[in-house]
N, C-alpha and C positions, 0 to 999 in steps of 0.2 A: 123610559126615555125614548125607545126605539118607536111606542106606538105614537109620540106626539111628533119624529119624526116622519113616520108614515102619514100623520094625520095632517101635517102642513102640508107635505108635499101633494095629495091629494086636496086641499084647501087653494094649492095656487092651481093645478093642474085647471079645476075648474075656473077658475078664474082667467087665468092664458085663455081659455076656449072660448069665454065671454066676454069677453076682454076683442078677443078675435074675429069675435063673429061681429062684434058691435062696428068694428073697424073697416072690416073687408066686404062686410054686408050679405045676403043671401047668397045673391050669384057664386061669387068670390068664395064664400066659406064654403058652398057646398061642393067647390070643385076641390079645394084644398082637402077636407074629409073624402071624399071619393078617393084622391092620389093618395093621399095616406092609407085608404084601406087597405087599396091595392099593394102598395109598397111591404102595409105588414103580412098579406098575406103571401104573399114572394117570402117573405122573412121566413114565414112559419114552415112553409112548402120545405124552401132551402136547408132548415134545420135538419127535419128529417127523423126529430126527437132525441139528437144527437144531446142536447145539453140535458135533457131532463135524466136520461140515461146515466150519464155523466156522472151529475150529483146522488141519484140513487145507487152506483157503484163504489162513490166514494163514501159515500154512510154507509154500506153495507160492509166495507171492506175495513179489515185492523187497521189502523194508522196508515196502508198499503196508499202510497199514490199510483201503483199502476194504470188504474182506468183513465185516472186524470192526462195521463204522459199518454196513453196509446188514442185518447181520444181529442180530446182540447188542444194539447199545445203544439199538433200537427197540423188542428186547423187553422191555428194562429200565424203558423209558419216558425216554430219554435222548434229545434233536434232537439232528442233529449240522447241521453247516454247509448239509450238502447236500439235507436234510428243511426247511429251512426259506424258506416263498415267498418271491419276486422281490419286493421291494419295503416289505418287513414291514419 
C-alpha cells in the first residue's frame, strides 16, 4: 500500500511540474526552478545533517528517545523535561 502511495505521489509530482511549465512557460518556469534550487539548497546547508543523524540515532538506540529530545524538538522550539532548570 505504501509503494502505490509513493507511486502516486511521484505520478502527480510530475505532472504539477508539466502541468507548470505548460502554464508559466519557459521564461517563467525556468526562474521558478532556479529559486527552488536555491531555496533547497539553503535547506540542505541549514540542516547540517542534523535530521539524517537524527533518525540514524533513533534506530540505533533501545526504544531510548534521547537523540530525538536532544536533537529535533529543540529545533522545533519544543523543552523537553531535560532542557528545563532545577527548580523552575
Amino acid at each position: 500500500m505504501l509503494a502505490i502511495g509513493i507511486g502516486a505521489s511521484n505520478v502527480l509530482s510530475v505532472l504539477t511540474y508539466v502541468v507548470g511549465a505548460r502554464v508559466m512557460g519557459p521564461s517563467d518556469f525556468g526562474r521558478f526552478v532556479a529559486l527552488t534550487s536555491v531555496a533547497f539548497l539553503f535547506i540542505v546547508i541549514a540542516d547540517f545533517g542534523v535530521n539524517a543523524w537524527t533518525v540514524r540515532e533513533i534506530g540505533r538506540s533501545d526504544s531510548s528517545l534521547k537523540p530525538f529530545e536532544v536533537t529535533l524538538l529543540p529545533k522545533l522550539g519544543i523543552a523537553t523535561r531535560g532542557d528545563v532548570p532545577a527548580g523552575s
